[in-house]
Rosetta silent file (secondary structure, phi, psi, omega in degrees, C-alpha in Angstrom):
SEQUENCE: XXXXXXXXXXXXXXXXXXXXXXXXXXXXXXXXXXXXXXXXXXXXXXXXXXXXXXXXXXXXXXXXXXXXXXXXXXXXXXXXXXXXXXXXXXXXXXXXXXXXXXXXXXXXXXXXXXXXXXXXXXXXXXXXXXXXXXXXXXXXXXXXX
SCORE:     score description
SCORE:     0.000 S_00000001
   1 L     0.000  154.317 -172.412   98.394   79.783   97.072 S_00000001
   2 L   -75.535  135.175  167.824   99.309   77.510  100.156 S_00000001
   3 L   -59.284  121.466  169.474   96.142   76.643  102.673 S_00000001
   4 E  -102.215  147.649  160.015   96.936   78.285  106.103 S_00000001
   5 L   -47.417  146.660  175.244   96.215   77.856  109.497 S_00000001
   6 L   -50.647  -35.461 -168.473   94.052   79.981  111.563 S_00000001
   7 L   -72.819   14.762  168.105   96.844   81.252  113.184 S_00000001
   8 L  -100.622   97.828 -169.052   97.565   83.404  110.266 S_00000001
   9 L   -60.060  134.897 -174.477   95.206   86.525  110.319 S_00000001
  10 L   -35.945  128.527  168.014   92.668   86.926  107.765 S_00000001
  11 E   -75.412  178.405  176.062   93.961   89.000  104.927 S_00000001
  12 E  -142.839  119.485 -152.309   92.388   92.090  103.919 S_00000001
  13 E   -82.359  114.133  172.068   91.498   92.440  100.356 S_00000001
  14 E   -71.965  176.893  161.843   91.177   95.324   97.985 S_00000001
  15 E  -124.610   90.638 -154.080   88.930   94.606   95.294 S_00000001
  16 E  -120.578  136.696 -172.851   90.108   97.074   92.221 S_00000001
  17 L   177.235  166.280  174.185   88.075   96.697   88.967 S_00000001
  18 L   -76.502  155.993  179.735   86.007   99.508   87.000 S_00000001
  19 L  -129.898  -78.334 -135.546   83.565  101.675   88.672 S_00000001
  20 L  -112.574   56.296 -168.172   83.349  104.702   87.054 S_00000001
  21 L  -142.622  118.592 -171.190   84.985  103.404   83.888 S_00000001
  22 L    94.299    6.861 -167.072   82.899  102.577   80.563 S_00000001
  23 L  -122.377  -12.908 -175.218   80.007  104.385   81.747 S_00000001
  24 L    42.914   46.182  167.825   80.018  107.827   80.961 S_00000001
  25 L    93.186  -21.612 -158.551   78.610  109.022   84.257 S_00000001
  26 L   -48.392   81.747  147.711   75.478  106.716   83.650 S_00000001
  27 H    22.844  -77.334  176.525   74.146  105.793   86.946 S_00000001
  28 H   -71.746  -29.207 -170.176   72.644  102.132   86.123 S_00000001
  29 H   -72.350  -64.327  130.206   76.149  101.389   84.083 S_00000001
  30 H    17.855  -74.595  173.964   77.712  102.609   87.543 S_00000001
  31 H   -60.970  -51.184 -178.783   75.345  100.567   89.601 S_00000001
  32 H   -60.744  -42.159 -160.748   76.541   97.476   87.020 S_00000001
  33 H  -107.024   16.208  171.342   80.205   97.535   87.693 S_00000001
  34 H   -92.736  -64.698 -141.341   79.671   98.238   91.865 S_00000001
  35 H   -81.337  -88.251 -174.998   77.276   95.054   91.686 S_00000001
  36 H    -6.072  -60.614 -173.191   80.650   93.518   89.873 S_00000001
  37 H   -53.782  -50.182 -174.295   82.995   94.485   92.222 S_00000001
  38 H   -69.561  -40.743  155.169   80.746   93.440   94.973 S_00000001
  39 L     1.446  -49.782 -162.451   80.477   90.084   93.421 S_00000001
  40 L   -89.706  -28.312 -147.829   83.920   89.193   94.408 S_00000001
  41 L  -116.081   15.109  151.519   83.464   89.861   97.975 S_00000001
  42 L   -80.832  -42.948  171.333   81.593   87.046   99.363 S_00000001
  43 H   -56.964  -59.857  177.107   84.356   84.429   97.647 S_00000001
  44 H   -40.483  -66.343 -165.529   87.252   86.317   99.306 S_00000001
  45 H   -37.476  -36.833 -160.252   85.032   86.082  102.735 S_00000001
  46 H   -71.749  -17.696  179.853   84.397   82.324  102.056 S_00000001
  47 H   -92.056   13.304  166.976   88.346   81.933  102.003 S_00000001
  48 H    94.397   57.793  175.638   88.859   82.792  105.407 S_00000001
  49 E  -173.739  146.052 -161.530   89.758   86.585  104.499 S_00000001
  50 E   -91.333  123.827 -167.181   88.142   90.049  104.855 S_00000001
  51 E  -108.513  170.466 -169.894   87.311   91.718  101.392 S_00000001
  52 E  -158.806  137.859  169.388   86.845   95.345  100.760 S_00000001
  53 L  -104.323  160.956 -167.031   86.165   98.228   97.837 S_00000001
  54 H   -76.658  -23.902 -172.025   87.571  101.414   97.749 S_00000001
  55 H   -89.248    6.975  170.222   84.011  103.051   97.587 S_00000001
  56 H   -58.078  -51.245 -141.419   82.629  101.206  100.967 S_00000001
  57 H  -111.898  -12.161  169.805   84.508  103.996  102.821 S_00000001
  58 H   -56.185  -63.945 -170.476   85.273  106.951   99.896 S_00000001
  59 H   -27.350  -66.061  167.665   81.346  107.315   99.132 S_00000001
  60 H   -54.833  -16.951  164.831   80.348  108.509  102.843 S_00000001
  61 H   -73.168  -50.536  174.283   83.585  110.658  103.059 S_00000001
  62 H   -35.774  -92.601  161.417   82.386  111.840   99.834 S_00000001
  63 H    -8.361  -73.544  178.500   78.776  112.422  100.691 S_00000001
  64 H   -56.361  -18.258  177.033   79.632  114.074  104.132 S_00000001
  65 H   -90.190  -19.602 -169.358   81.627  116.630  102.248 S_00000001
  66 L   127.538   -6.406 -164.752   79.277  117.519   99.770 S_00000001
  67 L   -81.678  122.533 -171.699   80.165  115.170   97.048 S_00000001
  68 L  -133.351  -34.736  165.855   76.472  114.415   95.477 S_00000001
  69 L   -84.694  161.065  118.292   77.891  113.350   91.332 S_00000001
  70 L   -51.897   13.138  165.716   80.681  111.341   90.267 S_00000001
  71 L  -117.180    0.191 -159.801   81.755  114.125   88.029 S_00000001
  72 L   -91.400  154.003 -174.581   82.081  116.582   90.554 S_00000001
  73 H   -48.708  -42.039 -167.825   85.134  118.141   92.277 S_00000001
  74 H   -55.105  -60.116  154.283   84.301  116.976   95.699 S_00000001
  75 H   -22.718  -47.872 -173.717   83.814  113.553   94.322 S_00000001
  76 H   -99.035   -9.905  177.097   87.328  113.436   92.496 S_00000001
  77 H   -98.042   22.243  167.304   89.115  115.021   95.531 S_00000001
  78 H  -134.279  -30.768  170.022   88.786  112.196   97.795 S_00000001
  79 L   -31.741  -78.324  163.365   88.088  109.201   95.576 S_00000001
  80 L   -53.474  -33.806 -175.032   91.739  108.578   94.914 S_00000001
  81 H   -72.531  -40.329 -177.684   93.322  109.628   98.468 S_00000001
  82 H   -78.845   15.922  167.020   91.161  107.614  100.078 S_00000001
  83 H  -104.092  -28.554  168.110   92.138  104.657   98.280 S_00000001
  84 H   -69.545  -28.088  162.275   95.877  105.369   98.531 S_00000001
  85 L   -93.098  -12.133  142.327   95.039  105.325  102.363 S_00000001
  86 L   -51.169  -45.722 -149.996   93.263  102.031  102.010 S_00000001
  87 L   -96.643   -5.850 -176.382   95.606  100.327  100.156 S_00000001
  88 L   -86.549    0.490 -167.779   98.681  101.459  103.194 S_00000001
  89 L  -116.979  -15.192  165.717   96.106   98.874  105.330 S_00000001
  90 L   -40.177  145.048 -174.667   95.695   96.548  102.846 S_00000001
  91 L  -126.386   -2.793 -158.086   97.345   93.102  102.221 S_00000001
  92 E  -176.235  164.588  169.558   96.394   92.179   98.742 S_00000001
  93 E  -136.776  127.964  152.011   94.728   93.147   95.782 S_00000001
  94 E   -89.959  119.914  176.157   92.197   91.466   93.655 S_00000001
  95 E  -131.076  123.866  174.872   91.931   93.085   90.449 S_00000001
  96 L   -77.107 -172.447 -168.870   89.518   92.225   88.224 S_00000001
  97 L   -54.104  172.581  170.864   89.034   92.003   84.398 S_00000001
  98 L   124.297   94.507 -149.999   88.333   95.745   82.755 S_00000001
  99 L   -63.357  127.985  158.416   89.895   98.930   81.456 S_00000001
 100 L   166.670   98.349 -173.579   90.134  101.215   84.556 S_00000001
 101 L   -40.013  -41.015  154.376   92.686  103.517   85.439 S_00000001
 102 L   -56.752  -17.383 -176.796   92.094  103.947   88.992 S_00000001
 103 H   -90.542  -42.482  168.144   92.265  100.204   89.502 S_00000001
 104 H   -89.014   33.882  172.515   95.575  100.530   87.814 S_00000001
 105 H   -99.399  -49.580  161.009   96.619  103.053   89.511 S_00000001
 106 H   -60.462  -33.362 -174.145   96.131  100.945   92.658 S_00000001
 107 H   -71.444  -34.581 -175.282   97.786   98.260   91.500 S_00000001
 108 H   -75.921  -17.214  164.455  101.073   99.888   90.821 S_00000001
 109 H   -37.878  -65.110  179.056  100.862  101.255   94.301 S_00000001
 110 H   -29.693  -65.482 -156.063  100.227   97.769   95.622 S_00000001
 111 H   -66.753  -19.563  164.376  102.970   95.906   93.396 S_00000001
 112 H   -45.154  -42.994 -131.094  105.286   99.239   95.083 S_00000001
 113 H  -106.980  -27.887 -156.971  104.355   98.505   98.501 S_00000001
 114 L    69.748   45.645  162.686  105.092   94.726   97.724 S_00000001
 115 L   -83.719  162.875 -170.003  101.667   93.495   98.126 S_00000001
 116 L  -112.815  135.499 -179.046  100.763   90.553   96.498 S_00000001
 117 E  -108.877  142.331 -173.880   98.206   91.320   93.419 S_00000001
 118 E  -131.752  149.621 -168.549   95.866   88.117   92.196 S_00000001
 119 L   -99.660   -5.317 -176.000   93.534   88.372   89.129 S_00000001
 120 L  -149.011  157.944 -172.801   91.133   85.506   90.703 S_00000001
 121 H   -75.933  -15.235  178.102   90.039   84.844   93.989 S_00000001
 122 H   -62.533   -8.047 -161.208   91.493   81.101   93.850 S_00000001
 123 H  -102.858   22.460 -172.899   94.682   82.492   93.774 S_00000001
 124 L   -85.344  146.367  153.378   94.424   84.203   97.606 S_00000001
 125 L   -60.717  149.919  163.949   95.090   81.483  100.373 S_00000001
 126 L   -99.446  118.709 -169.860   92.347   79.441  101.839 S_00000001
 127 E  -114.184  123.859  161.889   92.720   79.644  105.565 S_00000001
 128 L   -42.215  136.166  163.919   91.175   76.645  107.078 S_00000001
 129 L   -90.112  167.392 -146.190   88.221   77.563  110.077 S_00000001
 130 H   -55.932  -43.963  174.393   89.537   76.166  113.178 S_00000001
 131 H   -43.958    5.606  173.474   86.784   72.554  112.670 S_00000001
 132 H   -93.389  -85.370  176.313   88.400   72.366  109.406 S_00000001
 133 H   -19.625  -58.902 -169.904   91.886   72.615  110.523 S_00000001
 134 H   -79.697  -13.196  167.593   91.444   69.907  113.161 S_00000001
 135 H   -80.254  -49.080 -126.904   89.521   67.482  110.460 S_00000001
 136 H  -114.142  -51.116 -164.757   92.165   67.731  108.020 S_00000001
 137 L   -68.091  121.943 -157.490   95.056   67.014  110.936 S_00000001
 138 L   -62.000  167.265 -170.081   96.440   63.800  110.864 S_00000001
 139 L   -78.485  154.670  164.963   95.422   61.268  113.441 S_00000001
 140 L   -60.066  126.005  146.819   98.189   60.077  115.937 S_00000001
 141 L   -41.944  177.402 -172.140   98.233   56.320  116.038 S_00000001
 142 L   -98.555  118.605 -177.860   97.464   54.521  119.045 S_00000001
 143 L   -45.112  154.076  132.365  100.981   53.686  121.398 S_00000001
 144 L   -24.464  142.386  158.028  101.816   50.030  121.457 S_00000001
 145 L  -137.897    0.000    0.000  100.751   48.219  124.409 S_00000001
């Protein structure tokens, strides 16, 4: 994707890959594919763009309700909404490698919505910061005298 100017606001990325997928409830397996996910989200930041998982903001809705497993009702009756109400603020999708229904479940939302979905983080724009921008812009010559 084409490098942009600051004056394009940072996108804001989902980051859809397995979580609770391959693991059979396991905790540390769990713990493995969050630490994945999370992986991903300094390279989005480094391209000039804000990245985000659906379980930054489900888990504490979760929690606050009562939700204490991943197998549990509480747990499955907010996991998915709140990601369908992430993804209406959303601008993009990353989705990484992985069997994992909820991430494709997001996606076909996404590719609905006309969001753009990218399987690597190179393929997001890189928006120049503004001492970048102004390095990169060519110099003027000097008038004639």
């Amino acid at each position: 994707m084409p490098i942009t100017p600051n004056s394009h606001p940072p996108m804001l990325v989902l980051i859809a890959g397995p979580y609770l997928s391959g693991t059979d409830g396991d905790p540390e397996k769990i713990a493995a594919n969050r630490a994945r996910l999370e992986a991903a989200a300094l390279p989005i930041y480094e391209r000039g763009h804000l990245p985000l998982l659906g379980e930054w903001l489900a888990l504490p809705i979760i929690h606050a309700a009562g939700g204490r497993e991943t197998s549990d009702d509480i747990f499955h009756a907010y996991q998915y909404p709140v990601a369908e109400r992430l993804l209406s603020r959303c601008d993009a999708v990353l989705r990484l490698p992985g069997e994992s229904r909820g991430a494709d479940m997001g996606v076909a939302r996404a590719r609905a919505r006309g969001l753009p979905v990218v399987h690597h983080v190179d393929e997001l724009p890189l928006r120049l910061s503004q001492a970048q921008a102004q390095a990169q812009a060519p110099v003027a010559p000097e008038p004639a005298r």
